[in-house]
C-alpha positions in Angstrom: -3.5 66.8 -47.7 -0.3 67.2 -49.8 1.2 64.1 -50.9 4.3 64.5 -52.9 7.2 62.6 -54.2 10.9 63.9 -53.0 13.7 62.7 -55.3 16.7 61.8 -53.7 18.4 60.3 -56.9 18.8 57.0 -58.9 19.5 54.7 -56.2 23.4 54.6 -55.7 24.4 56.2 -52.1 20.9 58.4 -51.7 19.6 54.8 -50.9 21.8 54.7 -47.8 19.9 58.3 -46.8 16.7 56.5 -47.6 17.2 53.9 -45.4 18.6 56.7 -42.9 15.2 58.8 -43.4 13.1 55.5 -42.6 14.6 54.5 -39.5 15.0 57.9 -37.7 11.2 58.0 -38.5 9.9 54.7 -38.2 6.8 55.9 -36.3 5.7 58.2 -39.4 6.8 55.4 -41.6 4.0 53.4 -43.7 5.0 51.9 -46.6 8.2 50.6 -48.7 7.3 50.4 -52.4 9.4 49.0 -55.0 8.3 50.3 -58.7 9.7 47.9 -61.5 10.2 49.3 -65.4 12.4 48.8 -67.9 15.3 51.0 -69.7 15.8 51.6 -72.6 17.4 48.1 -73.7 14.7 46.1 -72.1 16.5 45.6 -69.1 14.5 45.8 -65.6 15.6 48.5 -63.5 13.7 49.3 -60.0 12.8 52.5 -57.9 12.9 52.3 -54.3 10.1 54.6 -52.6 9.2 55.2 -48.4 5.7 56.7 -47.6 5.2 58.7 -44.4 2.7 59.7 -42.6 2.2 63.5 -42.5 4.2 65.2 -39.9 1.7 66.2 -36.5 1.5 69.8 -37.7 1.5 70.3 -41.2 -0.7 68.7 -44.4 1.9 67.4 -45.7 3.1 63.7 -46.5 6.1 63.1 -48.4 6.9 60.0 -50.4 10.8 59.6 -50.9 11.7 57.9 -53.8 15.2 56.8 -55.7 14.6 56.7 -59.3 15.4 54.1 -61.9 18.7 53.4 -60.7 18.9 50.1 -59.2 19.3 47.0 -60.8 17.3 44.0 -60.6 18.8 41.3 -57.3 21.0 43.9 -56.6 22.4 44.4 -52.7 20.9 47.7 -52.9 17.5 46.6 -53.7 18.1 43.5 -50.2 19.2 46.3 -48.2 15.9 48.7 -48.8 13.8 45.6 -48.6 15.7 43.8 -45.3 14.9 47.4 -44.2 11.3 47.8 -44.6 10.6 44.3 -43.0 12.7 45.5 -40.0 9.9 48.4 -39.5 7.1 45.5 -39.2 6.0 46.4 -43.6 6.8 44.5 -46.7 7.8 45.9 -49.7 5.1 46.5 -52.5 6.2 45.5 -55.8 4.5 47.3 -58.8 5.2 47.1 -62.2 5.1 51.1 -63.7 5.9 52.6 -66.9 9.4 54.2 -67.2 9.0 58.0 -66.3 10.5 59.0 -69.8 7.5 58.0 -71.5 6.2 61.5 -69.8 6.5 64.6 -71.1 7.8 66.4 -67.6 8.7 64.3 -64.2 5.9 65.9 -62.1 3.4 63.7 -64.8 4.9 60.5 -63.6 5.1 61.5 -60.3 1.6 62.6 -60.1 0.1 59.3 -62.5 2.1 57.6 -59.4 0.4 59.1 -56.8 -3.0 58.2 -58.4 -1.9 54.4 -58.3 -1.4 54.2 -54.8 -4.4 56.2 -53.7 -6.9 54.0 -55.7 -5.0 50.7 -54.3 -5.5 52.6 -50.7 -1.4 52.5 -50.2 -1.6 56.2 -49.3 -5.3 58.3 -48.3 -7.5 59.9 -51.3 -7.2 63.5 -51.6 -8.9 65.4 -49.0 
């Protein structure tokens, strides 16, 4: 199986086509994740992620994430979270490192990937 992370941006109005992309498939939808880190002046700053079940043909299961944009109690944040419950989930809260602290994006995408197979969030590799 392909598991991948799809960027949609940093959190601002791609939020609103995250929470678009979760309800209109809620029945592929597993799991709201909610990665905290910190910028570069200390201050917390959160990523917003859905998982999906892969689609009935295909290998393929996408993870949609908004990257480092969001601010810590921000509406934004309420909205993604108010949203998860509403599919029958609650959001997972992890502390992660920032992804600058990798050399290329795909790093921190794929060291993410790693941390939610080995806490069984999404399946092992197949």
């Amino acid at each position: 199986m392909i598991q991948r992370f799809i960027e949609l941006g940093e959190g601002y109005g791609d939020i609103y086509e995250l929470r678009e992309l979760m309800m209109t498939n809620r029945s592929r939808f597993m799991h709201g994740f909610v990665f905290i880190t910190k910028d570069m002046d200390g201050k917390p700053v959160l990523s917003v992620a859905a998982a999906f079940k892969p689609a009935e043909q295909g290998n393929f299961m996408p993870i949609y994430i908004c990257r480092e944009g969001i601010p810590e109690n921000s509406k934004r944040l309420d909205l993604f979270e108010e949203t998860v419950k509403e599919l029958g989930g609650l959001p997972i809260h992890m502390d992660v490192k920032h992804s600058r602290v990798y050399a290329d994006r795909q790093f921190y995408f794929s060291h993410l990937i790693s941390v939610l197979r080995l806490n069984h969030y999404i399946p092992p590799m197949q």
